[in-house]
N, C-alpha and C positions, 0 to 999 in steps of 0.2 A: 494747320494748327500750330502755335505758336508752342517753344518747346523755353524752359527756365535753365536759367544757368545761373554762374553768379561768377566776378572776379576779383580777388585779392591783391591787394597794393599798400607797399610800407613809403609813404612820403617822411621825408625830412624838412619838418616846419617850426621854425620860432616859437619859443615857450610866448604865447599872449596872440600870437598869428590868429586870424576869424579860420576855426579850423572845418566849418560848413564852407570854405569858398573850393576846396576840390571837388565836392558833391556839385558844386554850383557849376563847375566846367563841363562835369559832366554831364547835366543837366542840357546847358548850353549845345552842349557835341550834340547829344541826342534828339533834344525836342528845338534848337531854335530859338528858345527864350524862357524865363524863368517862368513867366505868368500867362500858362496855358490851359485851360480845361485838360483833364485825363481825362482820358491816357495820352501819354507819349506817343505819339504817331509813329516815329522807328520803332520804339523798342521801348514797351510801360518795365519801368524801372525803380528802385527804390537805393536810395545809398543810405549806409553809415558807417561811423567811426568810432575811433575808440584812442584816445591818444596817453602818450605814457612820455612824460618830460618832451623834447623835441623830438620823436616818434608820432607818426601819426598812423594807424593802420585804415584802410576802406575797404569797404565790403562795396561793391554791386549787385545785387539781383536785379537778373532782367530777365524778361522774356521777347523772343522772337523767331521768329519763320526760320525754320534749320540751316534754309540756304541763305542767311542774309547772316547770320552769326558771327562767322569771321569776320565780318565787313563792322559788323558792331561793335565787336571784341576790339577790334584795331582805333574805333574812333573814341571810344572808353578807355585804351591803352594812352591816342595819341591826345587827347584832353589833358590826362592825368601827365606825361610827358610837356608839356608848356609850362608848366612852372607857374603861373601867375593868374591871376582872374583880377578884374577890375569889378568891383561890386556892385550892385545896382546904387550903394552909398555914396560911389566914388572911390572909393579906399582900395590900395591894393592889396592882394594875400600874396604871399611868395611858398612856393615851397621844391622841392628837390625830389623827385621821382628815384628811389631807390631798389624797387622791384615790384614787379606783378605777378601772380601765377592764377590759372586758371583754378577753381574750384567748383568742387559740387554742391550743389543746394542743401544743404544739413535739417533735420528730421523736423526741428523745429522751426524754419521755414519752408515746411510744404505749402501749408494753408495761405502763405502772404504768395507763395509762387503760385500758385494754382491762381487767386485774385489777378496777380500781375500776367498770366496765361491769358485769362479773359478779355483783358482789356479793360 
């Protein structure tokens, strides 16, 4: 059974930068490509952000198998660590990894995590 988690990251990105293209790395890491049927075959996932001038924060929720966690946590780590995505547009985003920390899934997403549990 597949268990939720979630991970926290302050990117450093250009006021105007496409500030969905780290969700899209991650994306990338996980599934292989943007345009998949769900779920995520590693690890069903949901990103967002929240950006304040050139501050970018990302949220992760994901779920997956207890023993494969680390291994997920590392490639949503080293996504977000590359700095750049080229777009399905063409265009590139740039931005600057400035910290991650592990986080717990908060009250009001259980209901998306339990979904994201299922598959």
């Amino acid at each position: 059974m597949r268990a939720a988690d979630a991970l926290d990251a302050l990117l450093a990105m250009a006021d105007g930068a496409d500030d969905r293209a780290p969700g899209g790395a991650v994306t990338l890491a996980l599934c292989g490509r943007w345009d998949h049927e769900p779920p995520c075959p590693e690890a069903p996932h949901h990103n967002s952000r929240e950006r304040a001038g050139n501050r970018l924060r990302v949220r992760v929720l994901f779920a997956v198998d207890p023993a494969r966690e680390t291994a997920v946590r590392e490639r949503i780590e080293a996504a977000l660590a590359t700095g750049h995505l080229v777009g399905p547009d063409g265009v590139t985003s740039e931005w600057r990894l400035v910290s991650t920390a592990r986080s717990a899934v908060r009250a009001a997403e259980s209901d998306h995590a339990d979904r994201l549990r299922r598959g």
